[in-house]
VEXDODO-77425 format. One record per residue: y, x, z of N, C-alpha, C, O in turn; residue number from 0. Coordinates in Angstrom, 2 decimals. Example, Ala and Ser with C-alpha at 12.3 -4.5 7.8 and 13.67 -1.06 7.14 Angstrom:
# VEXDODO-77425
-5.69 13.19 7.80 -4.50 12.30 7.80 -3.30 13.20 7.80 -3.32 14.24 8.46 0
-2.25 12.85 7.08 -1.06 13.67 7.14 0.03 12.90 7.87 1.14 13.41 8.04 1
***
This chain:
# VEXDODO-77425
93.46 79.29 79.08 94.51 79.50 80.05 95.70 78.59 79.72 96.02 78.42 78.55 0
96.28 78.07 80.61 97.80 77.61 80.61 98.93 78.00 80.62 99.38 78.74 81.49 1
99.41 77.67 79.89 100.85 78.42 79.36 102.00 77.74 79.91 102.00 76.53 79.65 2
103.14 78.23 80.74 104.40 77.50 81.13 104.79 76.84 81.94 103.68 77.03 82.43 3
105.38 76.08 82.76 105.55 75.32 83.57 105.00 74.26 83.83 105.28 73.50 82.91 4
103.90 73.39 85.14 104.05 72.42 84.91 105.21 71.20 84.66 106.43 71.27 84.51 5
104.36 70.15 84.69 105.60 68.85 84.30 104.95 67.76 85.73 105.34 66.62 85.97 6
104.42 68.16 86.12 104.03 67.17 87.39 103.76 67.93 89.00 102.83 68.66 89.35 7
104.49 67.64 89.50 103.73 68.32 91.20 102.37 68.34 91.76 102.17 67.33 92.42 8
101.36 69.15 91.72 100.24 68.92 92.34 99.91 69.28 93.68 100.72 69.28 94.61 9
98.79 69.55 93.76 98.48 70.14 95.41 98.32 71.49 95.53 97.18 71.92 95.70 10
99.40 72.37 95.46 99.52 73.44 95.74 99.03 74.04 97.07 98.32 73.35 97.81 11
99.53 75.84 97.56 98.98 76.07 98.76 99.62 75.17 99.86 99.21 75.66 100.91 12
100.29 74.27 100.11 100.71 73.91 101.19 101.45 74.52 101.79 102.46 75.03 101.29 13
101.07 74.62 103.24 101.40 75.58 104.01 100.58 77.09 103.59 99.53 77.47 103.09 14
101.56 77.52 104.05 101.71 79.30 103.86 100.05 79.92 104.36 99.17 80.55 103.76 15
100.15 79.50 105.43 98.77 79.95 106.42 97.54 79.53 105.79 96.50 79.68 106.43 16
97.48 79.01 104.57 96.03 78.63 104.21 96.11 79.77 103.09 95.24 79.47 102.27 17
96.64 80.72 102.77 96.57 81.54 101.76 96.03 82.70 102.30 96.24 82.98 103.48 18
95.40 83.36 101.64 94.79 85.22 101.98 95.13 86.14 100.83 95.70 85.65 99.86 19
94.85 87.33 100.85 95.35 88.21 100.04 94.47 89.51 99.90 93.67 90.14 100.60 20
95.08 89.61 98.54 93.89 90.90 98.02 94.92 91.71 97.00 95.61 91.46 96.02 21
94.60 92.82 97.86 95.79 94.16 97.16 94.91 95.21 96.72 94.17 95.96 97.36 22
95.15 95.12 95.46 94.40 96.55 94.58 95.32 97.67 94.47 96.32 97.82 93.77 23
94.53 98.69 95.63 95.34 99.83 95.66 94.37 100.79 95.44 94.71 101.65 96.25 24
93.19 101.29 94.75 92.03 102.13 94.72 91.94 102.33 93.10 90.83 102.15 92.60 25
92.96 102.67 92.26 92.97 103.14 90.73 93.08 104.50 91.08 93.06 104.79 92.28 26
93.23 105.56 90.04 93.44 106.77 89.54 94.69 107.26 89.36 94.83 108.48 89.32 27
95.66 106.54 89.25 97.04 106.83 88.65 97.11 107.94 87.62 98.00 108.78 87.68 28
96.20 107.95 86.71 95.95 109.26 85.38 97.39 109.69 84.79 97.78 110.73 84.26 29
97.83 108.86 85.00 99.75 108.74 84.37 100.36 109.51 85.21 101.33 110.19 84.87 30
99.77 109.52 86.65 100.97 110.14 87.80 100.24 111.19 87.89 100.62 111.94 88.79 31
99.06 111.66 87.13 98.04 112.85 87.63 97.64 112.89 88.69 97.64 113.96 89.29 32
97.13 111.63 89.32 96.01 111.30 90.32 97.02 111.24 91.14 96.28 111.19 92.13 33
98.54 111.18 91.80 99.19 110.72 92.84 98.63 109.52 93.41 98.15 108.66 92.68 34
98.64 109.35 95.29 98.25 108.08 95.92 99.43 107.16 95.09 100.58 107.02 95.51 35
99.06 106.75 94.23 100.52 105.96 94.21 100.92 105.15 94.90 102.15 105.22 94.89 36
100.38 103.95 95.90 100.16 102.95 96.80 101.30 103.72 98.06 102.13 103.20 98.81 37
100.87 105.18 97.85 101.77 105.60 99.10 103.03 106.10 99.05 103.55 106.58 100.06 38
103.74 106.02 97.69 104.64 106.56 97.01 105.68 105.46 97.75 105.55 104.25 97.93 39
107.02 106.59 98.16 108.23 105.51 98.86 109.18 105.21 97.96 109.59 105.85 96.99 40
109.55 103.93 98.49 110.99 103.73 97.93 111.44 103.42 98.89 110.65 102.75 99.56 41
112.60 103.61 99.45 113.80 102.87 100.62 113.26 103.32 101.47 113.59 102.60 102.41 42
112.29 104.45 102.04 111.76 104.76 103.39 110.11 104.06 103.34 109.18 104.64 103.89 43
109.99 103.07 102.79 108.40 102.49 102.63 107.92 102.60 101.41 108.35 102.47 100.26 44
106.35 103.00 102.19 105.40 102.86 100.62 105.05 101.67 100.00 104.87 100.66 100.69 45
104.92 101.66 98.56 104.69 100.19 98.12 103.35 99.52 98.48 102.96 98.44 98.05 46
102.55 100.51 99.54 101.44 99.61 99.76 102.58 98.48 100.88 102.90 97.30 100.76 47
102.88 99.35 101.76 103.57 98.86 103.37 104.55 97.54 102.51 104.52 96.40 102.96 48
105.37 97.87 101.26 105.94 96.83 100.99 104.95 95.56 100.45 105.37 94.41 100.58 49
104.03 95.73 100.05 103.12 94.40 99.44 102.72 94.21 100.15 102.32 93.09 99.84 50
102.12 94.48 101.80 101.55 94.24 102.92 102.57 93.04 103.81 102.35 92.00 104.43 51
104.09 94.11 103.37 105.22 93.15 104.41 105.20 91.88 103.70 105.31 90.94 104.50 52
105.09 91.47 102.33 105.41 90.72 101.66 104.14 89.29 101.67 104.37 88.08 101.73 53
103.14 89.83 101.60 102.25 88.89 101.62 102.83 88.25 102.97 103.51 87.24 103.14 54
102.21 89.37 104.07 102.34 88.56 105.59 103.75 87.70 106.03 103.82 87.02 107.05 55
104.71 87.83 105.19 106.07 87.60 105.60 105.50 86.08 105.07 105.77 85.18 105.87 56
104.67 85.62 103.70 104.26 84.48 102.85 103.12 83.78 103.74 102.60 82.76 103.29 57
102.60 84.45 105.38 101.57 83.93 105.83 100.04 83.95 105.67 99.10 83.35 106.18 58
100.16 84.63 105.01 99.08 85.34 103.97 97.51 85.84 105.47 97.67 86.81 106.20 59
96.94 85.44 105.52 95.67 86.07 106.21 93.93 85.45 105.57 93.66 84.32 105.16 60
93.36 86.20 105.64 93.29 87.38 105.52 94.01 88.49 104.98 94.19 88.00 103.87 61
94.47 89.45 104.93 94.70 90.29 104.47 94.05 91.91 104.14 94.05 92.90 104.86 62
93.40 91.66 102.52 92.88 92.91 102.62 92.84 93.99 101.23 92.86 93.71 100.04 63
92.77 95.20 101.87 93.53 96.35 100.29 92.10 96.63 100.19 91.29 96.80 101.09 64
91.92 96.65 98.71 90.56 96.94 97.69 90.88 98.80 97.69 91.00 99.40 96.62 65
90.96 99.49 98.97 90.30 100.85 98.58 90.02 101.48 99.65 89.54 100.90 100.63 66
90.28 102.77 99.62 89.70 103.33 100.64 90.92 103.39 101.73 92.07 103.18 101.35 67
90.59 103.72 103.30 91.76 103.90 103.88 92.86 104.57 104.06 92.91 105.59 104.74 68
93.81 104.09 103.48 95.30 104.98 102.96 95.98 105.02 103.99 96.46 106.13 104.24 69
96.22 104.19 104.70 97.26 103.62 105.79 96.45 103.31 106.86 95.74 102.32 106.73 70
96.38 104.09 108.15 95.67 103.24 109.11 96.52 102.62 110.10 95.95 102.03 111.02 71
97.75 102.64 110.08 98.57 101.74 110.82 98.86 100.65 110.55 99.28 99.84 111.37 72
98.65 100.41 109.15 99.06 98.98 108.43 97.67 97.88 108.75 96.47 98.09 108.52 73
98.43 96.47 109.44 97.35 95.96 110.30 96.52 94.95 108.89 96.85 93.81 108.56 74
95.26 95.88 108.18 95.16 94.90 107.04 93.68 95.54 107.55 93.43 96.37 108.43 75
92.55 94.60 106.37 91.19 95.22 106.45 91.26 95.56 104.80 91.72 94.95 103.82 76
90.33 97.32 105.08 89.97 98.10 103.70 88.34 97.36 103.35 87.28 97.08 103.91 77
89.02 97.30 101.96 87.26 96.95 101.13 86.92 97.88 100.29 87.95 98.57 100.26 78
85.87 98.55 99.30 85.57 99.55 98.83 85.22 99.12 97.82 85.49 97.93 97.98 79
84.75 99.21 96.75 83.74 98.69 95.45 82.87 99.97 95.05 83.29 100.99 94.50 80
81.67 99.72 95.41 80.30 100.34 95.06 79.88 100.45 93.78 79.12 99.59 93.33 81
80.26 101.42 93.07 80.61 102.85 93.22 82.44 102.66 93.22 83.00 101.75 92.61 82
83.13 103.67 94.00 84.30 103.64 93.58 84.82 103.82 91.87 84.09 104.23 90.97 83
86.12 103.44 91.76 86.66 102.91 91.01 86.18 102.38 89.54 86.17 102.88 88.42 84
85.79 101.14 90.10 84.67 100.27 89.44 85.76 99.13 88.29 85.49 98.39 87.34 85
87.02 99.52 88.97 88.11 98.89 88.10 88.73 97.06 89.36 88.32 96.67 90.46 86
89.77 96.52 88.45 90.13 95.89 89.50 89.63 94.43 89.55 90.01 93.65 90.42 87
88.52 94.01 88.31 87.53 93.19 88.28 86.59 93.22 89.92 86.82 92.42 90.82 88
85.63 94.23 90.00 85.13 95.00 90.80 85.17 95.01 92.01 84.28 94.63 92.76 89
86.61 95.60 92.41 87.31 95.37 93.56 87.94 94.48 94.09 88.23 94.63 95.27 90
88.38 93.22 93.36 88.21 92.03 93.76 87.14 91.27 93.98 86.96 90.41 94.85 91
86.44 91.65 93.11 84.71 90.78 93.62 84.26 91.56 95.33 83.75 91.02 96.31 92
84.55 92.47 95.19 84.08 92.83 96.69 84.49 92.52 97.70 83.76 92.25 98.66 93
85.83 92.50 97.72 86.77 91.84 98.69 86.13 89.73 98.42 85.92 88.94 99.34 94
86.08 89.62 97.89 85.68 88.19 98.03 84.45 88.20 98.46 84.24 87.02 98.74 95
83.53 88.79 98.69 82.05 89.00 99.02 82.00 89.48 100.64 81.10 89.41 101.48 96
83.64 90.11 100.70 83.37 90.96 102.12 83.56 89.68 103.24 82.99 89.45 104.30 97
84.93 88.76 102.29 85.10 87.56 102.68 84.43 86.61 102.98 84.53 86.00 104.05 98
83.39 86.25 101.80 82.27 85.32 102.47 81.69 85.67 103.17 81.22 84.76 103.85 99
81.27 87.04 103.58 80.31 87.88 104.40 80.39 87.13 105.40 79.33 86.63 105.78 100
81.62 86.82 106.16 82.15 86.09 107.63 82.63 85.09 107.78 83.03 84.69 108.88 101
82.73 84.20 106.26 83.52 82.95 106.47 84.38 82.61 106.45 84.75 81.46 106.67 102
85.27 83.98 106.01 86.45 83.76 105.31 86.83 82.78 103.84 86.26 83.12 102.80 103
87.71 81.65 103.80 87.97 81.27 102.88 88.82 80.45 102.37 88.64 79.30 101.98 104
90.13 81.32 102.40 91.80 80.49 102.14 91.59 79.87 100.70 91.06 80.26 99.66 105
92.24 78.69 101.12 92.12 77.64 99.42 92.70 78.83 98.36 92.22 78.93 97.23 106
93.57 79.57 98.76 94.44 79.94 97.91 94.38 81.89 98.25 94.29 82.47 99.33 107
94.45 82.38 96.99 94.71 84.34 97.30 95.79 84.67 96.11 95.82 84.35 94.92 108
96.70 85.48 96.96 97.10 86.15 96.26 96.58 87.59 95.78 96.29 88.62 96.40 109
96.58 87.27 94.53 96.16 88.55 94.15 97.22 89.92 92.95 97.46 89.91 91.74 110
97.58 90.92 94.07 98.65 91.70 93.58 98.07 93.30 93.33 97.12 93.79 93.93 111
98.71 93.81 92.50 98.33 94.99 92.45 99.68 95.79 93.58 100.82 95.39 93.78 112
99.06 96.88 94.07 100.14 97.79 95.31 101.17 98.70 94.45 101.61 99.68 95.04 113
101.78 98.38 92.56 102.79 99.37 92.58 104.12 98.29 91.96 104.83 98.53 90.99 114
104.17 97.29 92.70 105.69 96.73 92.29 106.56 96.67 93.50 106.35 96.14 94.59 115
107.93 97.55 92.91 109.01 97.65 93.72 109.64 96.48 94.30 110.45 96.51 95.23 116
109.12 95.11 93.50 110.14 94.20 93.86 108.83 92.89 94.68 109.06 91.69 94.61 117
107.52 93.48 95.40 106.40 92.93 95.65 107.09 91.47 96.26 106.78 90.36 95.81 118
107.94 91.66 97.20 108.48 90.72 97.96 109.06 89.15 97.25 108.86 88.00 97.64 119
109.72 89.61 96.25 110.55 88.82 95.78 109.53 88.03 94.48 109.82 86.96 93.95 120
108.31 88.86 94.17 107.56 87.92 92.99 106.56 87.26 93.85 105.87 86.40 93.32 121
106.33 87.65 95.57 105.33 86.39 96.30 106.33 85.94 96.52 105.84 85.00 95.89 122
107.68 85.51 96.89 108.58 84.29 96.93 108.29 83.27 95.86 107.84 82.13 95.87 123
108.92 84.48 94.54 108.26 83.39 93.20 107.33 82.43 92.97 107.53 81.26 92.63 124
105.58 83.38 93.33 104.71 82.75 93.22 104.91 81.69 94.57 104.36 80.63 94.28 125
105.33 81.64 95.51 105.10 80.29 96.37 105.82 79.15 96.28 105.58 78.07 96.84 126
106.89 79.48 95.44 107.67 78.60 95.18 106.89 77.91 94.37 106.49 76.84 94.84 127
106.45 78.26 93.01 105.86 77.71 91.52 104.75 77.06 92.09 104.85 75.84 92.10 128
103.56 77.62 92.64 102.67 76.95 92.87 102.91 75.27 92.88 102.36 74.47 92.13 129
103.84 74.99 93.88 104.00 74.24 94.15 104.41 72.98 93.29 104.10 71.84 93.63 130
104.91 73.20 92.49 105.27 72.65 90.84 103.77 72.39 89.87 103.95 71.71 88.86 131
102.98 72.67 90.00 102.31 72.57 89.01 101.00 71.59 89.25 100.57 71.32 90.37 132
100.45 71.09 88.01 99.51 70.36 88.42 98.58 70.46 89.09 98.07 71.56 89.29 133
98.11 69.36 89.62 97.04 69.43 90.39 95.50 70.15 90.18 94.71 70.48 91.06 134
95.36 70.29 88.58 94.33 70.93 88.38 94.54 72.00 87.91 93.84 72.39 86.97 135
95.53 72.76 88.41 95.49 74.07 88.34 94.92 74.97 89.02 94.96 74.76 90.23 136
94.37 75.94 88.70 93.72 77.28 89.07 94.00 77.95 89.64 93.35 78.42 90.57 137
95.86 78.50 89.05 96.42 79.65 89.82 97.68 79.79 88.95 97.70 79.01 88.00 138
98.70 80.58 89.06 99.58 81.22 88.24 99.51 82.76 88.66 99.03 83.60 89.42 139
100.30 82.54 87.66 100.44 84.54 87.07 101.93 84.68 86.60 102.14 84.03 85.57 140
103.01 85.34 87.09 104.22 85.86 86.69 104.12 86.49 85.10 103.17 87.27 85.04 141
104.76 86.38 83.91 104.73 86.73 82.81 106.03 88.11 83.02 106.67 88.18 84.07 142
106.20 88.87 82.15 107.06 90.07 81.81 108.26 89.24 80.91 108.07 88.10 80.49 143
109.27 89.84 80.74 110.56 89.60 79.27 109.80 89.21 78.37 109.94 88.13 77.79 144
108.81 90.11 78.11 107.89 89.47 76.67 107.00 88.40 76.42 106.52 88.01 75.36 145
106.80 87.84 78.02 105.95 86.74 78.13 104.19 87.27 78.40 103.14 86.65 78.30 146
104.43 88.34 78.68 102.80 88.97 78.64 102.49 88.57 79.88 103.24 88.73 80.84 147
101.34 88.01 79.93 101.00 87.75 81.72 100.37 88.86 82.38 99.44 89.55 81.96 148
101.16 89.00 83.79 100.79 90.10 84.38 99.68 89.90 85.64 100.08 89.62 86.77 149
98.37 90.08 85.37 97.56 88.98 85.98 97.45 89.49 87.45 96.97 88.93 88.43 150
97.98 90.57 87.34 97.67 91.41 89.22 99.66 90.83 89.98 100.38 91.37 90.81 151
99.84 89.54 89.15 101.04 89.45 90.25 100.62 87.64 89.94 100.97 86.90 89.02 152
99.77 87.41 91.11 99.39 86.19 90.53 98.75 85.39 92.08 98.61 86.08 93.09 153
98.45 84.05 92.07 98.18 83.31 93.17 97.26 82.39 92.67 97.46 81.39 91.97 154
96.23 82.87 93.11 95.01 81.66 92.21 94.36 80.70 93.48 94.70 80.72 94.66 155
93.21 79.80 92.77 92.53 79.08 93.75 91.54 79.89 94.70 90.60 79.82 93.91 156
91.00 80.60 95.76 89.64 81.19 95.88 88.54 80.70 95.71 87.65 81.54 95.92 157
88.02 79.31 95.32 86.78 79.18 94.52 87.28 78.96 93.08 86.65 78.14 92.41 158
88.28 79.57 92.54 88.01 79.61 90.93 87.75 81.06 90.79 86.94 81.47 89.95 159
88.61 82.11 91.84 88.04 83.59 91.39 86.91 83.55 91.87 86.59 83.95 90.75 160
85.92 83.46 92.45 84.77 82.96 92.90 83.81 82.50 91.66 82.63 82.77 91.41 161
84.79 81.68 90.98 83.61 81.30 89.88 83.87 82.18 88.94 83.00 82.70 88.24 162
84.72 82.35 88.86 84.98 83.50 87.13 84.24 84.91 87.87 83.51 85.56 87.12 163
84.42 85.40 89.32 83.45 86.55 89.55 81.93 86.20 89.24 81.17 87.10 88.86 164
81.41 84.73 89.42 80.17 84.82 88.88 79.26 84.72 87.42 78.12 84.68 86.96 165
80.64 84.69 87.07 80.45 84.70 85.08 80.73 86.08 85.01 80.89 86.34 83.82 166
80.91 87.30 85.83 80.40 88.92 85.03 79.51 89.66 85.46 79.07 89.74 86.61 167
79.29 90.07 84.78 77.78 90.79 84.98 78.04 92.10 86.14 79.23 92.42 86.16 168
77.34 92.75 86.90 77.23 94.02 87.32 78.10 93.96 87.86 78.98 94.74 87.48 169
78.54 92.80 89.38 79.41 92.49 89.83 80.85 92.57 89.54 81.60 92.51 90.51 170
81.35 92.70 88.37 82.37 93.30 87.43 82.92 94.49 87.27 84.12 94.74 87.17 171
81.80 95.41 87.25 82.23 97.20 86.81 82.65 96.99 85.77 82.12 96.35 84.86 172
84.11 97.72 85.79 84.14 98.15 84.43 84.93 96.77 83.65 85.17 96.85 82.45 173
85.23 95.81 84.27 85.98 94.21 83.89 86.93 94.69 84.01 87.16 95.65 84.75 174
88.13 93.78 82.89 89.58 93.87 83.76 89.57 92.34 84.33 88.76 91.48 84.02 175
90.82 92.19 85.38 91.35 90.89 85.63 91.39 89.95 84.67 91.10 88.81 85.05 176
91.68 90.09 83.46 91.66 89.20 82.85 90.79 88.41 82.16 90.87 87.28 81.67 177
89.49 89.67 82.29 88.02 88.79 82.33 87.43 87.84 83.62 86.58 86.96 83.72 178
88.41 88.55 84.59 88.16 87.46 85.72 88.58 86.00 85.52 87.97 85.10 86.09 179
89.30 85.84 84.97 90.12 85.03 84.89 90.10 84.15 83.49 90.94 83.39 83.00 180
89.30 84.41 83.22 89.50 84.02 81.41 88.96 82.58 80.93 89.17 82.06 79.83 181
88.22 82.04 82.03 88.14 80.42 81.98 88.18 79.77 83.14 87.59 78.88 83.75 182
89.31 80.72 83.26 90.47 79.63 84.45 91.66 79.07 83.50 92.05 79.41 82.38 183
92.28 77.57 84.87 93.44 77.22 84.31 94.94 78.16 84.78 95.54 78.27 85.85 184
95.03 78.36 84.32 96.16 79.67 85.12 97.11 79.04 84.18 96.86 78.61 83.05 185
98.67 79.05 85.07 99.76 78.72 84.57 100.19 80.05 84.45 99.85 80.99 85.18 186
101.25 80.09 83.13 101.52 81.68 83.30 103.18 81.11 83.06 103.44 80.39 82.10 187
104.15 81.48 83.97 105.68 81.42 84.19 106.29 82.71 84.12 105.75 83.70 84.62 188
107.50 82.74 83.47 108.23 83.84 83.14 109.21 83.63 84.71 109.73 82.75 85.40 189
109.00 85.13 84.66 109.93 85.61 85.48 111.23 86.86 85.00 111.20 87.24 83.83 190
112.19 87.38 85.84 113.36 88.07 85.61 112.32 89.32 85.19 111.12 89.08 85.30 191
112.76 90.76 84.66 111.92 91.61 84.10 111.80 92.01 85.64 110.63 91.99 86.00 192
112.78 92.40 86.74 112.33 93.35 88.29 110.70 92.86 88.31 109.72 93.59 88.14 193
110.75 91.09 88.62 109.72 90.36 89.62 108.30 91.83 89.44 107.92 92.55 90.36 194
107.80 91.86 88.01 107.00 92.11 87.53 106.92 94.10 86.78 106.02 94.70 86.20 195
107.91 94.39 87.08 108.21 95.49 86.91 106.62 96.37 87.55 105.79 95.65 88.10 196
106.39 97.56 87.44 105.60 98.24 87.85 105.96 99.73 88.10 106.95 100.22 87.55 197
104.90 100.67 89.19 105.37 102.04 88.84 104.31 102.86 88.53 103.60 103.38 89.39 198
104.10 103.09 86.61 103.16 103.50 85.99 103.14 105.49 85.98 102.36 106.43 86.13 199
104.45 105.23 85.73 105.12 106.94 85.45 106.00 106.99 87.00 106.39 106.21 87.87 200
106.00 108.53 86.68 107.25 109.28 87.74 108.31 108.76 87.15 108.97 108.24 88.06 201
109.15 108.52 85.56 109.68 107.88 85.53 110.00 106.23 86.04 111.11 105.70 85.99 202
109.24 105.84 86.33 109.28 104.51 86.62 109.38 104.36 88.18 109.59 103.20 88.55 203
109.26 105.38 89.24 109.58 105.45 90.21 110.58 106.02 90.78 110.77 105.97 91.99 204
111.44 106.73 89.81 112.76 107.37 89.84 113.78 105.93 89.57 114.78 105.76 90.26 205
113.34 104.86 88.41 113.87 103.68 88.30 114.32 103.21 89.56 115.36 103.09 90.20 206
112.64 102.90 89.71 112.95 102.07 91.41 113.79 102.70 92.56 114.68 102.06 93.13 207
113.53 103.76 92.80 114.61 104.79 93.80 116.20 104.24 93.26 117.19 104.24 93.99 208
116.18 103.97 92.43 117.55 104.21 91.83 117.98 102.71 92.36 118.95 102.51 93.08 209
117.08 101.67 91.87 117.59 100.28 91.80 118.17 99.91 93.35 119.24 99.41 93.70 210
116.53 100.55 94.41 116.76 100.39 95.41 117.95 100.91 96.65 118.08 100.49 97.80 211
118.71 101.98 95.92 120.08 102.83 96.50 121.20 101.38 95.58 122.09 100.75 96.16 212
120.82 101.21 94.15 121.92 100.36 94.00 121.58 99.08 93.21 121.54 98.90 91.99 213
121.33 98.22 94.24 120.75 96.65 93.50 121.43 95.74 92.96 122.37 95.14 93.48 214
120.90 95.56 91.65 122.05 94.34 91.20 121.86 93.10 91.51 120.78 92.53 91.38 215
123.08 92.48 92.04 122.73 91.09 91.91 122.15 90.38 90.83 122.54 90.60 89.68 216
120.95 89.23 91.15 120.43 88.15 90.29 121.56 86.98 90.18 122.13 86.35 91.07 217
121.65 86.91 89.01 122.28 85.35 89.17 121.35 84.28 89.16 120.18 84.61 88.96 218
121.59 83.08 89.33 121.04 81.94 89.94 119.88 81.46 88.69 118.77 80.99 88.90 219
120.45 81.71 87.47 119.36 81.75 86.08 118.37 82.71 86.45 117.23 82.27 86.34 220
118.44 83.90 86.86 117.15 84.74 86.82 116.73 84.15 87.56 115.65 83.63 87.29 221
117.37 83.88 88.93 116.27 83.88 90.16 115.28 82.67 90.07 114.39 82.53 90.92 222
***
């Protein structure tokens, strides 16, 4: 994997409209004691509805959530992984399978998990960066304060997840992302701690409630 910024401009997504998207919203939340978490609000919307607004606002189509149907107003297509919660290896391989099924196939996917408060503002990130980096890059991935890469807030090639789905076995039950991903070139860029923030605990969604009644400004270094 690749570490840091590029140093040369390559051929990123381009335009917006050649990108598609894949939202893993079909975990357990064992932490929240099985809460939908995907449907959990902040500001009046659930963080699925916010990672939905966010992709499409980025141009993003296809658009589709790896679970079962949570939302039937939200104009996206549901994919399943056989057997459910097969993990988010799994459920991305299916959604890319449901994709080829019809001929779907954006150069570029974002691929996010449905519990960050700040979904909007880390696909800004990722569309910006892409664009910076070399040409033989794979994808990026937003890093945490600590530099840990957070691989479900990330924008890869769709024939590199394509190829790393065909390096696991048992269509990837039971994989994490980062076996998806593990001989790819992935740039991994630090971002402000929000971009990448998550909501694991009830604590961590009392955070977000909070941030979202009172937001601090970024200065021009974070952003």
């Amino acid at each position: 994997m690749t570490a840091g910024r590029g140093d040369a401009t390559g051929s990123g997504p381009g335009e917006l409209d050649t990108v598609g998207a894949i939202l893993l919203a079909g975990g357990r939340a064992t932490r929240m004691g099985g809460a939908t978490k995907p449907l959990l609000e902040i500001d009046g919307r659930s963080l699925l509805a916010r990672a939905v607004a966010a992709v499409a606002e980025a141009g993003a189509r296809p658009v589709t959530v790896a679970a079962e149907v949570l939302d039937p107003a939200l104009e996206v297509e549901w994919v399943r992984e056989d057997p459910p919660f097969g993990g988010p290896a799994a459920a991305t391989i299916a959604v890319l399978d449901a994709w080829a099924a019809r001929g779907d196939d954006p150069p570029w996917t974002f691929l996010l998990a449905c519990d960050l408060p700040h979904v909007d503002a880390a696909v800004a990130r990722l569309s910006s960066d892409i664009l910076l980096l070399p040409a033989d890059t794979d994808g990026i991935c937003l890093a945490d304060p600590s530099s840990r890469p957070q691989w479900l807030t990330g924008l890869y090639r769709t024939v590199a997840l394509r190829r790393g789905a065909a390096a696991l076995p048992d269509r990837g039950r039971g994989a994490s992302v980062q076996a998806l991903l593990d001989d790819l070139a992935i740039a991994v860029v630090p971002a402000p701690e929000g971009l990448t923030a998550d909501v694991d605990t009830w604590e961590d969604l009392v955070r977000a409630r909070t941030e979202a009644r009172h937001p601090v400004a970024r200065t021009e270094e974070d952003a």
